[in-house]
C-alpha positions as CSV (number, residue, x, y, z in Angstrom):
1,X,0.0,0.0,0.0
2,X,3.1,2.2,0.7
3,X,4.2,1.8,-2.8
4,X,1.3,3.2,-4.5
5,X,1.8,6.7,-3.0
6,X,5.5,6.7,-3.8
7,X,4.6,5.8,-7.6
8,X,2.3,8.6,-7.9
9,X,5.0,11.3,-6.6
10,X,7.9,9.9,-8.9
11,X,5.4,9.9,-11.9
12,X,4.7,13.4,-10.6
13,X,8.6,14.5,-10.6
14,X,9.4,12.9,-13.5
15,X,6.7,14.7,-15.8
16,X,7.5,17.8,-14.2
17,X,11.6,17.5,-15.2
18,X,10.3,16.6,-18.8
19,X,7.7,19.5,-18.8
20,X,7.8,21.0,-21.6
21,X,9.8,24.7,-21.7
22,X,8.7,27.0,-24.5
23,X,7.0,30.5,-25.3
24,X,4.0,29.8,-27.4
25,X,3.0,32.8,-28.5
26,X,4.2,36.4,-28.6
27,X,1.3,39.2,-29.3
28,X,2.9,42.0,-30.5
29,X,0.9,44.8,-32.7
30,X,2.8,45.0,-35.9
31,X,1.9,49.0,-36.9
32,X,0.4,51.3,-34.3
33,X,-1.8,53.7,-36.6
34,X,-1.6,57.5,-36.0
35,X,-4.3,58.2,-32.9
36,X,-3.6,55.4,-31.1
37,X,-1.4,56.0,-28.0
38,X,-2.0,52.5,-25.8
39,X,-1.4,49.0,-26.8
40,X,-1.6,45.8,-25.1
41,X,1.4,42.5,-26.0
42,X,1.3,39.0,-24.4
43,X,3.3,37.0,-24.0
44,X,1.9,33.0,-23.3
45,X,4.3,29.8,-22.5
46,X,4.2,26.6,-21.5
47,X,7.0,26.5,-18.6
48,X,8.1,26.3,-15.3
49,X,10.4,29.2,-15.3
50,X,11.6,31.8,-12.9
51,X,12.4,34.6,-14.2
52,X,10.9,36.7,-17.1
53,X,12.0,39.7,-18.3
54,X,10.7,42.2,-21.3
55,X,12.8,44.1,-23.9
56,X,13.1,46.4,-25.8
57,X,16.3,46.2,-28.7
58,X,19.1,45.9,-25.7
59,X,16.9,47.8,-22.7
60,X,15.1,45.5,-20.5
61,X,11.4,47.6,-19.2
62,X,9.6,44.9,-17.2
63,X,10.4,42.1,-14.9
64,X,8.3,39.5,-13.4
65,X,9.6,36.6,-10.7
66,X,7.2,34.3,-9.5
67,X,7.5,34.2,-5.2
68,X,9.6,37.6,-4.9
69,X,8.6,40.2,-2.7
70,X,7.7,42.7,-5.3
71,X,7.6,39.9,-8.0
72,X,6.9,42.3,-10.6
73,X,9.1,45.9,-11.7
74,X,8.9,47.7,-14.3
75,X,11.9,50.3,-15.6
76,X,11.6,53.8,-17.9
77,X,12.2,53.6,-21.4
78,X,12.3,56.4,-24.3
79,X,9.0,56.3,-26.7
80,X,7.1,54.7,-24.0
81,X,5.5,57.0,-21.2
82,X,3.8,54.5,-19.5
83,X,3.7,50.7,-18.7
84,X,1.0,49.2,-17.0
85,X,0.7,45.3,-15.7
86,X,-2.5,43.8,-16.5
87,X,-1.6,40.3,-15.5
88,X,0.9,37.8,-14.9
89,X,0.2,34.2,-14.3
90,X,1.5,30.6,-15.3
91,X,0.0,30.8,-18.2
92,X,0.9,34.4,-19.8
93,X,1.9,37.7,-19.4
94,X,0.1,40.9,-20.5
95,X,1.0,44.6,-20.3
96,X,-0.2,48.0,-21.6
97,X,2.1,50.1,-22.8
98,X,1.1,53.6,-22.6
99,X,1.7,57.4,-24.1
100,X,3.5,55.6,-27.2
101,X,5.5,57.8,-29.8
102,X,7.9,56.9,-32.2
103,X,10.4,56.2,-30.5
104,X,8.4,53.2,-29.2
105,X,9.3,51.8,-32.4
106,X,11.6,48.8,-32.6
107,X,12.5,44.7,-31.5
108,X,10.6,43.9,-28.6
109,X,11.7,40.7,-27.0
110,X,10.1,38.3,-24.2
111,X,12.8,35.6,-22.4
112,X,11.8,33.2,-19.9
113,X,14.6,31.2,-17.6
114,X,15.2,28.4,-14.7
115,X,18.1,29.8,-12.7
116,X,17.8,26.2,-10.8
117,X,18.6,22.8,-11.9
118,X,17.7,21.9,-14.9
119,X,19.1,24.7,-16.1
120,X,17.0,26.8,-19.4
121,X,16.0,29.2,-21.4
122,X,13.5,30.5,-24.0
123,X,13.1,34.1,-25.8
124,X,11.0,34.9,-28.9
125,X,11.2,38.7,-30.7
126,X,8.4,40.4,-32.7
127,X,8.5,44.0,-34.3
128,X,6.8,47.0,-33.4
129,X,6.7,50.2,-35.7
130,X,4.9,53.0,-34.5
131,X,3.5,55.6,-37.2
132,X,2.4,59.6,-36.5
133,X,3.3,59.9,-33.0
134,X,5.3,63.4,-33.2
135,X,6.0,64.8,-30.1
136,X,8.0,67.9,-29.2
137,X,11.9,67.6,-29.1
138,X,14.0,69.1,-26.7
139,X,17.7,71.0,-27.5
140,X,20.2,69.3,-27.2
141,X,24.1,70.4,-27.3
142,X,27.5,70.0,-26.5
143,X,28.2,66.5,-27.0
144,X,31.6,66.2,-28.8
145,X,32.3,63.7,-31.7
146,X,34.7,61.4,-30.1
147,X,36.2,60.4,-26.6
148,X,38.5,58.7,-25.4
149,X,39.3,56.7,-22.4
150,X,38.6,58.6,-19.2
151,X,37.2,62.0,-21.0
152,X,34.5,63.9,-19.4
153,X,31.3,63.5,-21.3
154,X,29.4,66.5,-21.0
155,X,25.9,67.9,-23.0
156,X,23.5,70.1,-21.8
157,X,19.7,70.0,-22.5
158,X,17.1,72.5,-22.6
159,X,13.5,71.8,-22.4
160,X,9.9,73.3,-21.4
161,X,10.1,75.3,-18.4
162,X,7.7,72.7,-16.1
163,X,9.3,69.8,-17.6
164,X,11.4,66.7,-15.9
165,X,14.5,66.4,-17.9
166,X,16.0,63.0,-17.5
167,X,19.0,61.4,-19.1
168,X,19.7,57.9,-21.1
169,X,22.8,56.5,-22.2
170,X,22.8,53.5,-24.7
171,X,18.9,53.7,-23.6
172,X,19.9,53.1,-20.0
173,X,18.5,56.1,-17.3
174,X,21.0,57.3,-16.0
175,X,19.1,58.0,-12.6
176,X,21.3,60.4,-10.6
177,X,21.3,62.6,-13.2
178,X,17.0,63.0,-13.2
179,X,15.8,66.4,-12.8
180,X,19.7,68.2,-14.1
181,X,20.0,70.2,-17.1
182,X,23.3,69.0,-17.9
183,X,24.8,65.8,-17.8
184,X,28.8,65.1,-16.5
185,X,29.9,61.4,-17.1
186,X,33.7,59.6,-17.4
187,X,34.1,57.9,-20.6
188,X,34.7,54.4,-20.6
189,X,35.3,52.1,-23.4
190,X,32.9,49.6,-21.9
191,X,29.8,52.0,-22.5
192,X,30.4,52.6,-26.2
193,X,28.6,49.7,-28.6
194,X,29.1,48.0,-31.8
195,X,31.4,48.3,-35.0
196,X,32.5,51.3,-34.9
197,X,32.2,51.5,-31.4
198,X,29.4,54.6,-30.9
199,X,27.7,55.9,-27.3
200,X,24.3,57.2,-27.7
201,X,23.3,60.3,-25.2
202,X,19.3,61.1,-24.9
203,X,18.0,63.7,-23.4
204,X,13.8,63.2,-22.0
205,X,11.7,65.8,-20.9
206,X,8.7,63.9,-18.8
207,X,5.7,66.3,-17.8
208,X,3.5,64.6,-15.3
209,X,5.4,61.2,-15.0
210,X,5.2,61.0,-19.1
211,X,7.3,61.1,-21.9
212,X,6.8,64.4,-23.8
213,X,9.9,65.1,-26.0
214,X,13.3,63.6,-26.7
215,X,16.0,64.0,-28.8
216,X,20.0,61.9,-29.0
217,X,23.7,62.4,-30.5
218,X,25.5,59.9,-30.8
219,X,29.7,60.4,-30.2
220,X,32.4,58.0,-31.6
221,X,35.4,56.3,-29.6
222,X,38.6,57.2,-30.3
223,X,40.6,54.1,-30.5
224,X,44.0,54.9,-28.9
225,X,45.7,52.4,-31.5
226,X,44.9,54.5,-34.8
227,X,46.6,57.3,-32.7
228,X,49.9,55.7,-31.9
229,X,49.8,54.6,-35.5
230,X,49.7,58.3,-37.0
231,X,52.3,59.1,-34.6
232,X,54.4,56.6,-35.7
233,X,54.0,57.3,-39.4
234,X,54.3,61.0,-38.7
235,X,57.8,59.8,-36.6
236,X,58.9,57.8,-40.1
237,X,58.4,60.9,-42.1
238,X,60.4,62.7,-40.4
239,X,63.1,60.3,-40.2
240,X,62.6,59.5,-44.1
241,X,63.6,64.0,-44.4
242,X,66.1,63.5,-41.8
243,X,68.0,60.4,-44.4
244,X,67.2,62.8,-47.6
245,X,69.1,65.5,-45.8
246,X,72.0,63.5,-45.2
247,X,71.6,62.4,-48.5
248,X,71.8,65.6,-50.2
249,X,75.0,66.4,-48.5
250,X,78.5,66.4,-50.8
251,X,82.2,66.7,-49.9
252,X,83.5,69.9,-50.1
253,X,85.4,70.0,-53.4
254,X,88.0,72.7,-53.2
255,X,88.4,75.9,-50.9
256,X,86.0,78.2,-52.9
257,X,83.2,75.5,-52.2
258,X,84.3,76.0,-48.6
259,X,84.4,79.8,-48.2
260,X,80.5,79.7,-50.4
261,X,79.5,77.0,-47.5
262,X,80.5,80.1,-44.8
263,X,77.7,81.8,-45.4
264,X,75.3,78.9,-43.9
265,X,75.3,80.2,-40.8
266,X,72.5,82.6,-42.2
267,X,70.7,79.8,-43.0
268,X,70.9,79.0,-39.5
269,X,69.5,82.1,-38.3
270,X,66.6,81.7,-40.0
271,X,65.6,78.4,-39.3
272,X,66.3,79.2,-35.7
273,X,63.8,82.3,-36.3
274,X,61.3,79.9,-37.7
275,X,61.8,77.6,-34.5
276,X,60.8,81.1,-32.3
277,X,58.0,81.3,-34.6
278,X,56.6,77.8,-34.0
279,X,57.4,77.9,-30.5
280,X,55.3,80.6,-30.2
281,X,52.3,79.6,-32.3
282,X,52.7,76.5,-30.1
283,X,52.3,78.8,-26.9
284,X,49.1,80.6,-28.9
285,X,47.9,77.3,-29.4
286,X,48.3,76.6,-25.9
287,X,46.5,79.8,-24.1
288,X,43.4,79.3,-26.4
289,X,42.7,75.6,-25.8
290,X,42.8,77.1,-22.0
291,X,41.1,79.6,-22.6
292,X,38.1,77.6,-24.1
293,X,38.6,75.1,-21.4
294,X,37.5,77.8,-18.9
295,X,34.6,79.5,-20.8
296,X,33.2,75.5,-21.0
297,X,33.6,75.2,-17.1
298,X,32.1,79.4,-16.6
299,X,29.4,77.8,-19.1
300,X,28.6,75.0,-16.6
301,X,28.8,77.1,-13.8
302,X,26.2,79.6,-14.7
303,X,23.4,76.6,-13.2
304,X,25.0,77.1,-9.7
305,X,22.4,77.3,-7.3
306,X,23.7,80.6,-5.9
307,X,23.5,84.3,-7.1
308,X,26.7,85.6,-6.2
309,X,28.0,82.5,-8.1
310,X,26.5,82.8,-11.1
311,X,27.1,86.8,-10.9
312,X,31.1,85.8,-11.0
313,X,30.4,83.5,-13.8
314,X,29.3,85.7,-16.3
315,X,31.6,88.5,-15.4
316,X,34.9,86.0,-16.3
317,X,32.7,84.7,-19.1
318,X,32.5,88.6,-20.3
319,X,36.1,89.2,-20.0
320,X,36.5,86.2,-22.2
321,X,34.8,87.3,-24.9
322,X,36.2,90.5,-24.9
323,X,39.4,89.2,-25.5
324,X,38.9,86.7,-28.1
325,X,37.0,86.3,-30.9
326,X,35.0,82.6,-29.5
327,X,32.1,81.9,-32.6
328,X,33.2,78.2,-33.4
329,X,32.9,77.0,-29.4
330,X,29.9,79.0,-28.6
331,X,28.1,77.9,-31.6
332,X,27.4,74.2,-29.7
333,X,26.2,76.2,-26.5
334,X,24.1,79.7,-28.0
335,X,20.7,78.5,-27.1
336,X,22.1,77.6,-23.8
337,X,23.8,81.0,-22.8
338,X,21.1,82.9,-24.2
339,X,18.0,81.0,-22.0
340,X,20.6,82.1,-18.7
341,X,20.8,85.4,-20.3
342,X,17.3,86.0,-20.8
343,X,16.3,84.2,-17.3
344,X,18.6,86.3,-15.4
345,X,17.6,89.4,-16.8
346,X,14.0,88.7,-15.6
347,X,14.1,87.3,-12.6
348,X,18.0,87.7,-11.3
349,X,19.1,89.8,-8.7
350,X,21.2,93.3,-9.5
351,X,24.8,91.5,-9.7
352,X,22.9,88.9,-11.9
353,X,21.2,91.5,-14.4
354,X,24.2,93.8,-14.7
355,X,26.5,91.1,-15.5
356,X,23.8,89.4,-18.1
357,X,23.7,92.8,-20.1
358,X,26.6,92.9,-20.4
359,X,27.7,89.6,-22.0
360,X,24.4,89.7,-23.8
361,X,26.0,92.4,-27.0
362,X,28.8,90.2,-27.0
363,X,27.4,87.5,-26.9
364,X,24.7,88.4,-29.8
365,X,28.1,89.5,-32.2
366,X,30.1,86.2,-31.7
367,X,28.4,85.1,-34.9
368,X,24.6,84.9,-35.5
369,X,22.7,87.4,-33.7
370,X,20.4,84.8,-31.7
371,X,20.2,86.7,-28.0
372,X,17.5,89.1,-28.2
373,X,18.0,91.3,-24.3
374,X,14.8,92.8,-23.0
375,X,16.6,95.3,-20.8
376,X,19.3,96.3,-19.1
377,X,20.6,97.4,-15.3
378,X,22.1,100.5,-15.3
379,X,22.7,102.8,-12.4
380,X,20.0,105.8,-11.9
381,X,21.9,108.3,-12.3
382,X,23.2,108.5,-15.7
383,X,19.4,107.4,-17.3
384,X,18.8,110.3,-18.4
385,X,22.7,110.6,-20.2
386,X,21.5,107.2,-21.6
387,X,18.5,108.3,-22.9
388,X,19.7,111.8,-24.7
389,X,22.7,109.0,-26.2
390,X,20.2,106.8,-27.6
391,X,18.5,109.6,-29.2
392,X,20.9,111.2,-30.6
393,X,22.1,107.9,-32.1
394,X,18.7,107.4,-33.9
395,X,18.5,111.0,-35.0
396,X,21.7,110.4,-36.5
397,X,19.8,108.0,-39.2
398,X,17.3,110.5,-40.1
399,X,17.1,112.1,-43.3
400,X,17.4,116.0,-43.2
401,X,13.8,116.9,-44.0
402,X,12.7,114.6,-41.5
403,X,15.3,115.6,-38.9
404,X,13.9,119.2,-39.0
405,X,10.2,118.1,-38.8
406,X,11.2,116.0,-35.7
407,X,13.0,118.9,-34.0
408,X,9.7,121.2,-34.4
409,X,7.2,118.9,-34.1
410,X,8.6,116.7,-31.4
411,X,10.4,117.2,-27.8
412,X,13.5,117.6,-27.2
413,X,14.1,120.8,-29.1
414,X,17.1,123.1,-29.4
415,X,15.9,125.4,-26.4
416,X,15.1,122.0,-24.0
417,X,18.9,120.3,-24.8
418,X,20.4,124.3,-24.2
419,X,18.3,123.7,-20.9
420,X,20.2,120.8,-20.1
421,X,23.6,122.3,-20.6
422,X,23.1,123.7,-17.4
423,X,22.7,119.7,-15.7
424,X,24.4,119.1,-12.3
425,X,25.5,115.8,-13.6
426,X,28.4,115.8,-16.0
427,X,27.5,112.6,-17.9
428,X,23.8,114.7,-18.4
429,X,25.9,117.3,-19.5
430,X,28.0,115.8,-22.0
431,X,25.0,113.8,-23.8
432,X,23.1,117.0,-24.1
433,X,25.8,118.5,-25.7
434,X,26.6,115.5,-28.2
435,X,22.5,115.5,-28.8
436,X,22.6,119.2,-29.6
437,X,25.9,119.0,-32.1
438,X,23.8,115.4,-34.1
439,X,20.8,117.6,-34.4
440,X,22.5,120.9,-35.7
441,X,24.9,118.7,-38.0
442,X,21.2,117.3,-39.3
443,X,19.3,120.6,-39.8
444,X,21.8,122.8,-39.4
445,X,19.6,125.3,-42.7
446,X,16.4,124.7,-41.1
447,X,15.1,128.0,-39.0
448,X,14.2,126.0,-35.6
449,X,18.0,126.9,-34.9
450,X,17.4,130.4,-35.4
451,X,17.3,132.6,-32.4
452,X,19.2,130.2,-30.1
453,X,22.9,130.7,-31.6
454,X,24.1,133.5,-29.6
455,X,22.8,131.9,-26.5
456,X,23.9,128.0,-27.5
457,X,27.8,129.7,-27.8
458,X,27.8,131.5,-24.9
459,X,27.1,128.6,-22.5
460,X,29.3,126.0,-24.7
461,X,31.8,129.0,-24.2
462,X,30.9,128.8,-20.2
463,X,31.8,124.8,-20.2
464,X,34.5,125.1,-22.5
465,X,36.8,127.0,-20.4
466,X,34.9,125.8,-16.9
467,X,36.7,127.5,-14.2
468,X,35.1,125.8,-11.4
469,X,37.2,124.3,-8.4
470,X,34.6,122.2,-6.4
471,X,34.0,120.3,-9.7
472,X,36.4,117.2,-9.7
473,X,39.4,117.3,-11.2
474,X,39.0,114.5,-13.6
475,X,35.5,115.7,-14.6
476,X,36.4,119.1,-15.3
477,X,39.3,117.8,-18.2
478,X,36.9,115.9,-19.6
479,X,34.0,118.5,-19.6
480,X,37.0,120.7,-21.2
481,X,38.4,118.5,-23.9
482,X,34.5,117.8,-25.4
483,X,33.1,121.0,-25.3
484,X,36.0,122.5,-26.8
485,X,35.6,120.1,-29.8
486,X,31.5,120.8,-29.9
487,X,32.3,124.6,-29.5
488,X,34.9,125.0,-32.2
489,X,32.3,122.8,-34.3
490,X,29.1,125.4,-33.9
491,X,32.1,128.8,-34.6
492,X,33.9,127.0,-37.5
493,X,30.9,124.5,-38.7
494,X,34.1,122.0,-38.5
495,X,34.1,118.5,-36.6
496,X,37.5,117.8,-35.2
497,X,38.3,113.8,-37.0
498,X,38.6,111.2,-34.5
499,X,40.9,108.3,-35.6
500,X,40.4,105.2,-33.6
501,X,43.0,102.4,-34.2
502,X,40.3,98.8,-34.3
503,X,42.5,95.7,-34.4
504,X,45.1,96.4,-37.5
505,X,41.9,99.1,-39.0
506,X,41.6,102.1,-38.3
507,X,37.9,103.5,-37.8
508,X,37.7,107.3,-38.8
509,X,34.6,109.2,-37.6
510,X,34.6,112.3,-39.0
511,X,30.7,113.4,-38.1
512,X,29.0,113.7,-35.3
513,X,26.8,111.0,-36.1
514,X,29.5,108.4,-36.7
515,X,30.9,109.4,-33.2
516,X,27.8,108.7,-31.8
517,X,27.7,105.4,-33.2
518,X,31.5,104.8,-32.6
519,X,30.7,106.1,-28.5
520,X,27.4,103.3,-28.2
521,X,29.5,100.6,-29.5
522,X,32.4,101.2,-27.7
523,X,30.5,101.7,-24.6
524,X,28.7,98.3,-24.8
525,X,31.2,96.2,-26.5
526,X,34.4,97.5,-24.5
527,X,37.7,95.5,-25.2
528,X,35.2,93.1,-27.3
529,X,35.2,95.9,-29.9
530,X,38.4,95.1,-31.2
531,X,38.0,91.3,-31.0
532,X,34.6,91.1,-32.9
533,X,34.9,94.1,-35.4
534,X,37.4,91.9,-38.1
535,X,34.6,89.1,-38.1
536,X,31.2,90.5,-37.3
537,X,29.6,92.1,-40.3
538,X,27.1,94.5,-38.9
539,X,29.3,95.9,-36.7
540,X,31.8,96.6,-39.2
541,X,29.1,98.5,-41.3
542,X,28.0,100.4,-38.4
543,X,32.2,101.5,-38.0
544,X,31.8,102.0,-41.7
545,X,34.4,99.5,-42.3
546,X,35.2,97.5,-45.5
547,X,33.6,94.3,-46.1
548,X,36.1,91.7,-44.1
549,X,38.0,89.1,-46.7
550,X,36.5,85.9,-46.1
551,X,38.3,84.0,-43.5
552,X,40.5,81.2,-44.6
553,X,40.2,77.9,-43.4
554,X,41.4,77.7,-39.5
555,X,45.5,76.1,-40.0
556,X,45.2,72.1,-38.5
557,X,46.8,72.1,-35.9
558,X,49.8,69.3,-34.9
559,X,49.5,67.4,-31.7
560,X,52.7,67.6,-29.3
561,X,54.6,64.7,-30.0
562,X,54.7,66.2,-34.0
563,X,55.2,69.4,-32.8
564,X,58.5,67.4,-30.9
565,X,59.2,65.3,-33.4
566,X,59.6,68.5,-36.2
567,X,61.4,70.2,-34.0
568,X,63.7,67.9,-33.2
569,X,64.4,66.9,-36.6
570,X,65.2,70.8,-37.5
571,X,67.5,71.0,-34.5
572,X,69.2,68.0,-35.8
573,X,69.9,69.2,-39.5
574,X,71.0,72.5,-37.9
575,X,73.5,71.0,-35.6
576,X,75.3,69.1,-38.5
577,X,75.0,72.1,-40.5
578,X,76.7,73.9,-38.2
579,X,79.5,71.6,-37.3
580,X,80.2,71.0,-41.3
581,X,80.4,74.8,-41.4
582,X,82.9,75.2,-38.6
583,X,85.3,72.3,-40.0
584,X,85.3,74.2,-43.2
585,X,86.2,76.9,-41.4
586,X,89.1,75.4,-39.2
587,X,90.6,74.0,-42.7
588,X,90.6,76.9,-44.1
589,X,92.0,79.0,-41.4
590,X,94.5,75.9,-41.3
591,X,96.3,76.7,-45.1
C-alpha cells in the first residue's frame, strides 16, 4: 500500500523534469496607426520558469519573478511613457504600454529562464513600428564627436520650463542625473557599442510622469591604436627627411666651395627664427585651448544654485569674450547661454542682471545674432545721459527733411537740450551737448536753430573754459576737452576727426553721427570691440568699415609629440650644418 503513493509522486517528478519549456505565442501589434497612444502584448508559455524579463532592442522595461517580494518591476524607457501590468500568471503575461511615440518603435523581445537545476531558457522577438506619433523635441548640445578613455562626457539640454529632464545613455536612465540640465559622465570604453564603437546620449523631458519630448547624438570612440599609428607614421616621415638631408650632403670639393658653404650660418639664423616662430604659435595654441577650457567650465557654472555664483560667472565669461573672438565653441552652446541670459535678466538679482547685459551684446556679435536682451541694469543716475545717447544715435539715421520736422514737431528741441547744458550731472551734460551738435549737424539750414545761436555759444563758451574748483578734477578735463571740440564745431561748422586704431583698421569718424555710433558701440562692447569688429559684419558697417575678406580655413593644428618630433628633426639638421660649417672653417683658417 506504501508503494502506491511513492509511484504517484515519482510519476509526478518525473513529468514535471520533462515538462515541456517553450513560449507559445508572442502578441505583439505590428503597426500602431496614428491616434492610437495604448497598446496591449502578451506573452503565453508553457514553462516552469523563474524569471521573465521584457525588452526592448538591448533595454530591458519589465520584470516579473514568481515568489519575490515585489515579483513584478517595471523600468523607464524612451517612446514609452507608460507601462501598466495587466496580469501575470502561469500561463501568460500581459501589459499595456502607454503614451507611445515613435520612439516606441523597434525589436521587442520576451525571455523566460530556470536559474535552478535543470538549467533553461527561451526568448522569442516580434517588431513594433509605430506611425504619427510626433511629439515635441528638446535642445540638445555640447556632445563632442569622439572620446576617449577617461574624457569627461558633458551635453546640456534644454527643455519646457515645467518639464522633468532626465538622461539615457545607450537607452539606460542614468538615474542620478534626473531632474539636471546638464549631464557630467567619465568615458569608458565599456559603454560605447558595436562596429564602430558609438555611445548614444538622450536627453527626455517627462511632464507629469510622461514622456513628452526627446532627442539623442550619438559620439564615436577614439581608439588609442589608430593614434599611436599616425604618430608613428608621422615619426617615419620625419626620419625619411632627416635620411634625404643627409643624403643631399656632398664633400667639399675645393676651398671656394668652402668659403661659399660660410655663409650657412645665415641659413641657420633663419631656421632658428622659424623655430621662435613655431614655439610661439605652439604657446598661442596653448592659451586658447585654455582659454576655451575655462569659458566650457564658466558655461557649466552659470546653473550654480547661488546668485553671487553665477554673478562671478558671467563676469569671467564677459572678460572672455572681450578678449577673443570665441564663434566656433559658442556655436554648440548659443541657445544655452542665451536661455541664462534672458532668465537672469528677468528674474536675477542686480549682480545677476548687470553682469547678463553685459555679455548679452557680446554674446549676440560672436556670430549669429540669436540673443534678443529685454533690458538692461544701469545705475539711476546716468538714465537720463543714456536716454539723450540713444536719441541722438537714432537721429543720427534720419534724413534731413525729417530731422527738422522732428525737432519742431517733437520734444527735445534746441531750447530744451540748451536747458540741459546747465545739468548738475556731468555725464547729463556731455549727452546733451553730443545730442545738440547730431541735431545741428542734421538741420543745421532749417530756422528751428534760429534765435538760439548767440545763447547756444555762450554757454558751450561757459563749459568750455569751466573755471570751477569744487568740480572734480577728472570731470572738469573731460567737460573741457569735449566741449572745446563741440564749441569750435558750432564757430567753425568744423568736426574735429577722431581716428580710432580697431584691431590692424583704423575706424575714422569724422561726423557727429558716426561718433555717436562709434561712442554706443564702444560703450557696450568695451575691449570686445576690437576682437569682434574683423569678423562681425554688422558691426563693421555700423564702424563703416570695408567688407572683411572671407576668413581662410582655420590652420590644423599638430599634436605635441609632431610638434616634438619637427622640431627635433630641424635641430638636428641644424646641428650638423653647423659643425660642417665650422670644420670648413678650421681647414681653411689651417692653409
Amino acid at each position: 500500500m506504501l508503494l502506491c503513493p511513492l509511484l504517484v509522486l515519482l510519476l509526478l517528478a518525473f513529468a514535471a523534469c520533462e515538462r515541456a519549456f517553450n513560449i507559445t505565442h508572442l502578441i505583439v501589434p505590428e503597426v500602431v496607426a496614428p491616434g492610437i497612444t495604448d497598446v496591449e502584448i502578451e506573452c503565453r508559455y508553457d514553462a516552469n520558469f523563474t524569471l521573465l524579463n521584457w525588452f526592448k532592442g538591448p533595454n530591458e522595461f519589465f520584470r516579473y519573478k514568481p515568489g519575490a517580494a515585489p515579483s513584478t518591476r517595471s523600468f523607464p524607457i524612451l517612446g514609452v511613457g507608460r507601462v501598466e501590468l495587466i496580469a501575470c500568471g502561469p500561463a501568460a503575461c500581459r501589459l499595456r504600454l502607454g503614451a507611445l511615440t515613435e520612439e516606441a518603435t523597434g525589436l521587442y523581445r520576451c525571455d523566460i529562464e530556470r536559474d535552478v537545476p535543470p538549467y533553461k531558457f527561451e526568448t522569442r522577438t516580434a517588431y513594433m513600428e509605430v506611425h504619427g506619433h510626433e511629439h515635441r523635441r528638446p535642445l540638445l548640445e555640447g556632445l563632442a564627436e569622439e572620446y576617449g578613455e577617461e574624457d569627461d562626457i558633458q551635453a546640456y539640454c534644454r527643455g519646457a520650463p515645467d518639464a522633468e529632464i532626465r538622461w539615457y545613455i545607450n537607452g539606460r536612465e542614468i538615474e542620478e542625473m534626473r531632474g539636471s540640465p546638464s549631464l557630467k559622465r567619465q568615458s569608458s570604453r565599456l559603454i560605447f557599442q558595436g562596429i564602430p564603437p558609438l555611445v548614444t546620449v538622450q536627453c527626455a523631458e517627462f511632464r507629469y510622469g510622461k514622456l513628452s519630448g526627446s532627442k539623442e547624438m550619438k559620439a564615436r570612440w577614439r581608439d588609442p591604436t589608430n593614434s599611436q599609428k599616425d604618430e608613428r607614421a608621422q615619426e617615419q616621415r620625419n626620419s625619411s627627411q632627416v635620411l634625404k638631408h643627409k643624403r643631399t650632403e656632398q664633400a667639399y670639393s675645393s676651398d671656394e666651395d668652402a668659403g661659399i658653404d660660410m655663409t650657412i650660418d645665415n641659413c641657420s639664423e633663419i631656421s632658428g627664427q622659424s623655430d621662435l616662430k613655431s614655439n610661439h604659435e605652439d604657446a598661442e595654441n596653448d592659451v586658447q585651448e585654455k582659454l576655451e577650457e575655462k569659458v566650457l567650465e564658466l558655461i557649466e557654472a552659470l546653473n550654480a544654485r547661488a546668485n553671487a555664483a553665477r554673478a562671478a560667472a558671467l563676469v569671467s565669461l564677459q572678460g572672455a569674450l572681450q578678449r577673443r573672438y570665441l564663434a566656433g565653441l559658442l556655436a554648440n552652446h548659443r541657445a544655452t547661454l542665451a536661455d541664462h541670459i534672458a532668465r537672469m535678466l528677468r528674474r536675477g538679482r542686480d549682480g545677476e542682471r548687470r553682469a547678463a547685459a553685459n555679455v548679452a551684446p557680446l554674446l549676440a556679435l560672436q556670430g549669429d545674432s540669436s540673443v534678443k536682451v529685454s533690458g538692461a541694469a544701469v545705475e539711476e543716475g546716468v538714465w537720463h545721459a543714456a536716454a539723450l545717447d540713444g536719441w541722438a544715435l537714432l537721429f543720427s539715421l534720419a534724413e534731413a527733411a525729417h530731422a527738422a520736422a522732428i525737432l519742431r514737431s517733437h520734444p527735445p528741441s534746441p531750447a530744451r537740450l540748451l536747458q540741459l547744458l546747465e545739468a548738475c550731472n556731468l555725464e547729463v551734460r556731455m549727452a546733451a551737448g553730443g545730442a545738440l551738435a547730431v541735431a545741428h549737424e542734421r538741420s543745421a539750414e532749417d530756422e528751428v536753430w534760429s534765435g538760439s545761436e548767440e545763447p547756444l555759444l555762450a554757454r558751450l563758451t561757459q563749459l568750455a573754459r569751466d573755471p570751477h574748483k569744487y568740480r572734480a578734477k577728472r570731470d572738469r578735463k573731460l567737460q573741457r576737452a569735449t566741449f572745446r571740440d563741440i564749441l569750435k564745431y558750432f564757430e567753425e561748422d568744423e568736426v574735429p576727426e577722431l581716428s580710432v586704431r580697431v584691431g590692424s583698421e583704423a575706424v575714422v569718424c569724422d561726423t557727429w553721427g558716426s561718433r555717436a555710433a562709434y561712442t554706443a558701440l564702444a560703450g557696450a562692447l568695451g575691449g570686445g570691440l576690437r576682437a569682434l569688429a574683423p569678423h562681425c559684419a554688422p558691426l563693421r558697417h555700423a564702424l563703416a568699415l570695408p567688407a572683411a575678406p572671407p576668413l581662410a580655413p582655420p590652420p590644423t593644428r599638430q599634436d605635441k609629440l609632431q610638434r616634438h618630433l619637427q622640431n627635433n628633426a630641424a635641430c638636428k639638421a641644424r646641428t650638423l650644418a653647423r659643425n660642417k660649417s665650422r670644420d670648413k672653417r678650421s681647414a681653411a683658417l689651417s692653409l
